[in-house]
NUFIMI-681403 format. One record per residue (C-alpha): residue in three letters; residue number from 1; y, z, x. Coordinates in Angstrom, 1 decimal, padded with zeros to 4 digits. Layout:
<rs>
r type=ALA seq=NUM Y=Y Z=Z X=X
...
</rs>
This chain:
<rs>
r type=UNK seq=1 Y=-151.3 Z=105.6 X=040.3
r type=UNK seq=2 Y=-148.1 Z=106.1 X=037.8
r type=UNK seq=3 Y=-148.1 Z=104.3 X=034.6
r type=UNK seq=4 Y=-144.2 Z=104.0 X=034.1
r type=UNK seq=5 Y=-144.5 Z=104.6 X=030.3
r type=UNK seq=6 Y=-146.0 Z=107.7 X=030.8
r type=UNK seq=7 Y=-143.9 Z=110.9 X=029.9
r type=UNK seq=8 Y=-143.1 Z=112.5 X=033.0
r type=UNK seq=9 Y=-143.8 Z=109.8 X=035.0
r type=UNK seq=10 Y=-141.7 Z=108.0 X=038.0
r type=UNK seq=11 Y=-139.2 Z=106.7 X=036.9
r type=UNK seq=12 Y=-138.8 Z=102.8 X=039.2
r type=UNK seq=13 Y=-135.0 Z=102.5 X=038.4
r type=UNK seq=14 Y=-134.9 Z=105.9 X=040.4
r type=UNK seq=15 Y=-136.8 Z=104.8 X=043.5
r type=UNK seq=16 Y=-133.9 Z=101.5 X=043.6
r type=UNK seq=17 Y=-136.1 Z=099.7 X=041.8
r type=UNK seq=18 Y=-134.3 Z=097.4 X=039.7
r type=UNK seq=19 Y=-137.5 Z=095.8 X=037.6
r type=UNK seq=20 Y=-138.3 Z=097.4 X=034.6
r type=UNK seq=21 Y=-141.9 Z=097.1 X=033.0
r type=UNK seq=22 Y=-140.8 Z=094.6 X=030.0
r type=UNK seq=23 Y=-139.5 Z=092.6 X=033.6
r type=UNK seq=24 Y=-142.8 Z=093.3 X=035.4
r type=UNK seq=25 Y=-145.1 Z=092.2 X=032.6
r type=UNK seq=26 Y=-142.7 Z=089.5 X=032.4
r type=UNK seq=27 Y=-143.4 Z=088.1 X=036.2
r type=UNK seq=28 Y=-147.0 Z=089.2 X=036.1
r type=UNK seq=29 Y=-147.8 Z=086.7 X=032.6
r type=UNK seq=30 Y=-145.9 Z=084.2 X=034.2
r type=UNK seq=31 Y=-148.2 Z=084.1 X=038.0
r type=UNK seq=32 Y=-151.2 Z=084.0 X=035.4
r type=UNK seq=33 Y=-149.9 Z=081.3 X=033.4
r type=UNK seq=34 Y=-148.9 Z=079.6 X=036.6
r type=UNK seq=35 Y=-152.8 Z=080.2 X=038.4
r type=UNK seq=36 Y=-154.4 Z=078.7 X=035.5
r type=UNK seq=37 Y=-152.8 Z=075.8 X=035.6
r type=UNK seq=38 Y=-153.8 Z=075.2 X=039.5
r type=UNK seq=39 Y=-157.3 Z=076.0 X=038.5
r type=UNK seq=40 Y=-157.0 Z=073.9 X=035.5
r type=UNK seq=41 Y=-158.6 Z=070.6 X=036.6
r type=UNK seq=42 Y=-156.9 Z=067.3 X=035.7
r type=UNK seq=43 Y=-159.2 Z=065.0 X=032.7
r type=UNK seq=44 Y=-160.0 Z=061.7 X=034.3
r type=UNK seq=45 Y=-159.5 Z=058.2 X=031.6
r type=UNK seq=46 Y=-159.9 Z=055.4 X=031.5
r type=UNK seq=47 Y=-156.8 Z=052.9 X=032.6
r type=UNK seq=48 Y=-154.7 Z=052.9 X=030.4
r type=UNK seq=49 Y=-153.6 Z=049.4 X=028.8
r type=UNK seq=50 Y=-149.8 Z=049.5 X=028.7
r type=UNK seq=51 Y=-147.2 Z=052.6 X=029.8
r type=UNK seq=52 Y=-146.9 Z=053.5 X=026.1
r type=UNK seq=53 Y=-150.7 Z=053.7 X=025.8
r type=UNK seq=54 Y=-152.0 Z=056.9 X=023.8
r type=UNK seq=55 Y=-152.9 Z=059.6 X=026.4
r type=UNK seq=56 Y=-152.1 Z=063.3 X=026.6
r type=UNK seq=57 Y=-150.0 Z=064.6 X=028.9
r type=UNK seq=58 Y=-151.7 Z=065.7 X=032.6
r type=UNK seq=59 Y=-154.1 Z=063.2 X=031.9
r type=UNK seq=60 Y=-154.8 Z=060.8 X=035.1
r type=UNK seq=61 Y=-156.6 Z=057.5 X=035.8
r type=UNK seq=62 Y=-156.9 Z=055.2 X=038.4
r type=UNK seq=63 Y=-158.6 Z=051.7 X=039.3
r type=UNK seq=64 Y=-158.8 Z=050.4 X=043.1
r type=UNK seq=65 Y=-155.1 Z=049.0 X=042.6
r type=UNK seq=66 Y=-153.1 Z=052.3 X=041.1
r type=UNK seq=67 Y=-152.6 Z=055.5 X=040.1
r type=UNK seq=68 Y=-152.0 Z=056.1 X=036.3
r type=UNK seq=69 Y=-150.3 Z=059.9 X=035.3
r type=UNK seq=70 Y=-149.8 Z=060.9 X=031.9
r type=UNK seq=71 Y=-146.2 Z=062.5 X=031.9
r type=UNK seq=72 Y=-145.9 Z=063.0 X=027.9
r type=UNK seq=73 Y=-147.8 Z=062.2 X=024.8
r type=UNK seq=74 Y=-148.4 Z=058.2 X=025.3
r type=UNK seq=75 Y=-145.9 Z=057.9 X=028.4
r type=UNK seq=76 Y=-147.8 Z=057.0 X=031.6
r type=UNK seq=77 Y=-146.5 Z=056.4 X=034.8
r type=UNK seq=78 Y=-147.8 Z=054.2 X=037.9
r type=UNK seq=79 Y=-148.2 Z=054.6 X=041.2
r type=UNK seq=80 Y=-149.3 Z=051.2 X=043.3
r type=UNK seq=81 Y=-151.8 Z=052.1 X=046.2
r type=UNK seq=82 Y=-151.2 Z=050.5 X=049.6
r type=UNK seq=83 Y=-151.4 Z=051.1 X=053.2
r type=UNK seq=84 Y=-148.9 Z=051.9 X=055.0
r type=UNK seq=85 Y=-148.6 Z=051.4 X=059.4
</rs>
C-alpha cells in the first residue's frame, strides 16, 4: 500500500488523480463527522412550554398530540400528529 507522503512514492496527480492528501483527509474527517452524527442518538425532553422554551438544539419531545424539535438554542418547532386517508 503507498503512503503518498512517502519519498519515492506514487505520486496520485500522476495516475489522473486530481485529490491530493490535504483533500483526502479533508473528505475522509468529513464522512466521520457525518457517521457520528447518524449514530449520535437524539435526547428525549420533556414538552417544552412555549417555542422559545430553553432546549438545546437536536433535542426532541413529544406528547400524544405533537412532535417538538429543537432547531437552535431555545427555538423549538412543532409538528401536529394526525392521520391521514
Amino acid at each position: 500500500m503507498s503512503n503518498f507522503s512517502t519519498p519515492g512514492a506514487i505520486n496520485p496527480a500522476g495516475l489522473g488523480l486530481a485529490a491530493s492528501v490535504a483533500e483526502l483527509d479533508r473528505i475522509v474527517g468529513l464522512t466521520s463527522a457525518v457517521q457520528t452524527q447518524l449514530n449520535t442518538k437524539p435526547t428525549v425532553v420533556g414538552v417544552p412550554a412555549s417555542a422559545a422554551a430553553a432546549g438545546v438544539a437536536g433535542t426532541i419531545s413529544f406528547d400524544a398530540t405533537a412532535i417538538y424539535y429543537c432547531v437552535s438554542t431555545g427555538v423549538w418547532v412543532k409538528a401536529t400528529l394526525a392521520t391521514w386517508p
